[in-house]
C-alpha positions in Angstrom: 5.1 -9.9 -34.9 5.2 -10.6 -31.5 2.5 -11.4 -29.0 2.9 -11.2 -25.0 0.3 -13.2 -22.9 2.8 -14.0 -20.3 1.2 -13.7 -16.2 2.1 -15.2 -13.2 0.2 -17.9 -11.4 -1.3 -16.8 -8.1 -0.4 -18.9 -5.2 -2.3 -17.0 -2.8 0.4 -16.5 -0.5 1.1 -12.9 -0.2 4.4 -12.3 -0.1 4.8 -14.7 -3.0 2.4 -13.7 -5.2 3.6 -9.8 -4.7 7.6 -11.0 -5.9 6.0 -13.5 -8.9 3.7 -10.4 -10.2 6.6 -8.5 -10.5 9.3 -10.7 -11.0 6.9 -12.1 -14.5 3.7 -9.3 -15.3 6.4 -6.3 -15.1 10.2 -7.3 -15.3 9.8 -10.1 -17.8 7.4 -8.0 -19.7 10.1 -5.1 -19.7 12.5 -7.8 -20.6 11.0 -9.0 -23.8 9.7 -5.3 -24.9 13.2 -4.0 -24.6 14.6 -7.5 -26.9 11.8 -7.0 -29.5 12.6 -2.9 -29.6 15.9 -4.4 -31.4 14.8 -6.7 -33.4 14.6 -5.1 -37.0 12.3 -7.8 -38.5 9.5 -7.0 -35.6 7.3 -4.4 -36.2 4.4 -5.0 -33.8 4.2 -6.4 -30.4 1.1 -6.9 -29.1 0.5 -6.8 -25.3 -2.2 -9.2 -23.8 -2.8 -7.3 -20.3 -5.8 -7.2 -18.3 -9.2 -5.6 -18.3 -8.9 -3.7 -14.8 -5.6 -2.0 -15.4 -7.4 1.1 -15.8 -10.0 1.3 -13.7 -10.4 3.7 -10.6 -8.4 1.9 -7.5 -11.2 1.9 -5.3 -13.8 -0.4 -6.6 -13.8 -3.6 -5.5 -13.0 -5.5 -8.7 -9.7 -3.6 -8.8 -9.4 -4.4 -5.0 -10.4 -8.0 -5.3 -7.8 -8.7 -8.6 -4.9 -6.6 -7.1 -5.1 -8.4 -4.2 -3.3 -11.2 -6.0 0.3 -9.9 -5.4 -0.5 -6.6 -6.8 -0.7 -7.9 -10.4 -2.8 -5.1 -11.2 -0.2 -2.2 -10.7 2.1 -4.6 -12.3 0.5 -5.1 -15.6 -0.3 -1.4 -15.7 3.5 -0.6 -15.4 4.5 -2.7 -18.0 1.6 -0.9 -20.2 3.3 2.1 -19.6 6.9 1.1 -20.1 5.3 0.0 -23.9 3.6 3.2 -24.4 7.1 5.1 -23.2 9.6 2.9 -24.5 8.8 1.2 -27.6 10.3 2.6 -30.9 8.3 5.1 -32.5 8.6 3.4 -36.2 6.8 0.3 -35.2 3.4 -0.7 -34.0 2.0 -2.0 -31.0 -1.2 -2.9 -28.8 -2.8 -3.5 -25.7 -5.9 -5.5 -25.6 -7.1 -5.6 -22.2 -9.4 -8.8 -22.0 -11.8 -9.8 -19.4 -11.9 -13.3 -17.8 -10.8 -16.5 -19.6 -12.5 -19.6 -18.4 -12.2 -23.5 -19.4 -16.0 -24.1 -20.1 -18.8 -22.3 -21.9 -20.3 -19.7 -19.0 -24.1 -19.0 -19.3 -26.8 -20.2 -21.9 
């Protein structure tokens, strides 16, 4: 089985941050979905993608997250090329998780 957690690291430049989203959250996504697809022994692949993918453009968590190089747009593309592309005879996932942090938040 194969899990994919793999994201790009925002730099906050713009222009950057818009080639590293796609360059990494889609085409290296693509890249390893399409390598797995032929790999006989794999039978899930599990997508770690993020919470916002699918929710409406226009609120501003969507707004404030895709800022970063699109990332947003990028991670749902590649949740789409899964859902299209993978082989019907095996399994996969998407888990959509919300924000990971270093410490313990709250009480």
């Amino acid at each position: 089985d194969i899990v994919c957690a793999i994201g790009f690291k925002p730099t906050y430049v713009s222009n950057v941050d818009k080639t590293n989203a796609e360059a990494i959250d889609y085409n290296a996504t693509v890249t390893l979905i399409k390598a797995v697809s032929k790999v006989p022994s794999v039978q899930q692949f599990v997508l770690i993608s993020s919470l916002l993918t699918t929710s409406p453009l226009d609120t501003s968590s969507y707004r404030l997250l895709n800022s970063l190089g699109n990332v947003l747009e990028q991670k749902a593309k590649a949740e789409q090329y899964l859902a299209s592309n993978f082989p019907k005879t095996k399994k996969y996932a998407v888990l959509r998780p919300g924000v990971f942090v270093e410490k313990r938040q709250g009480g």
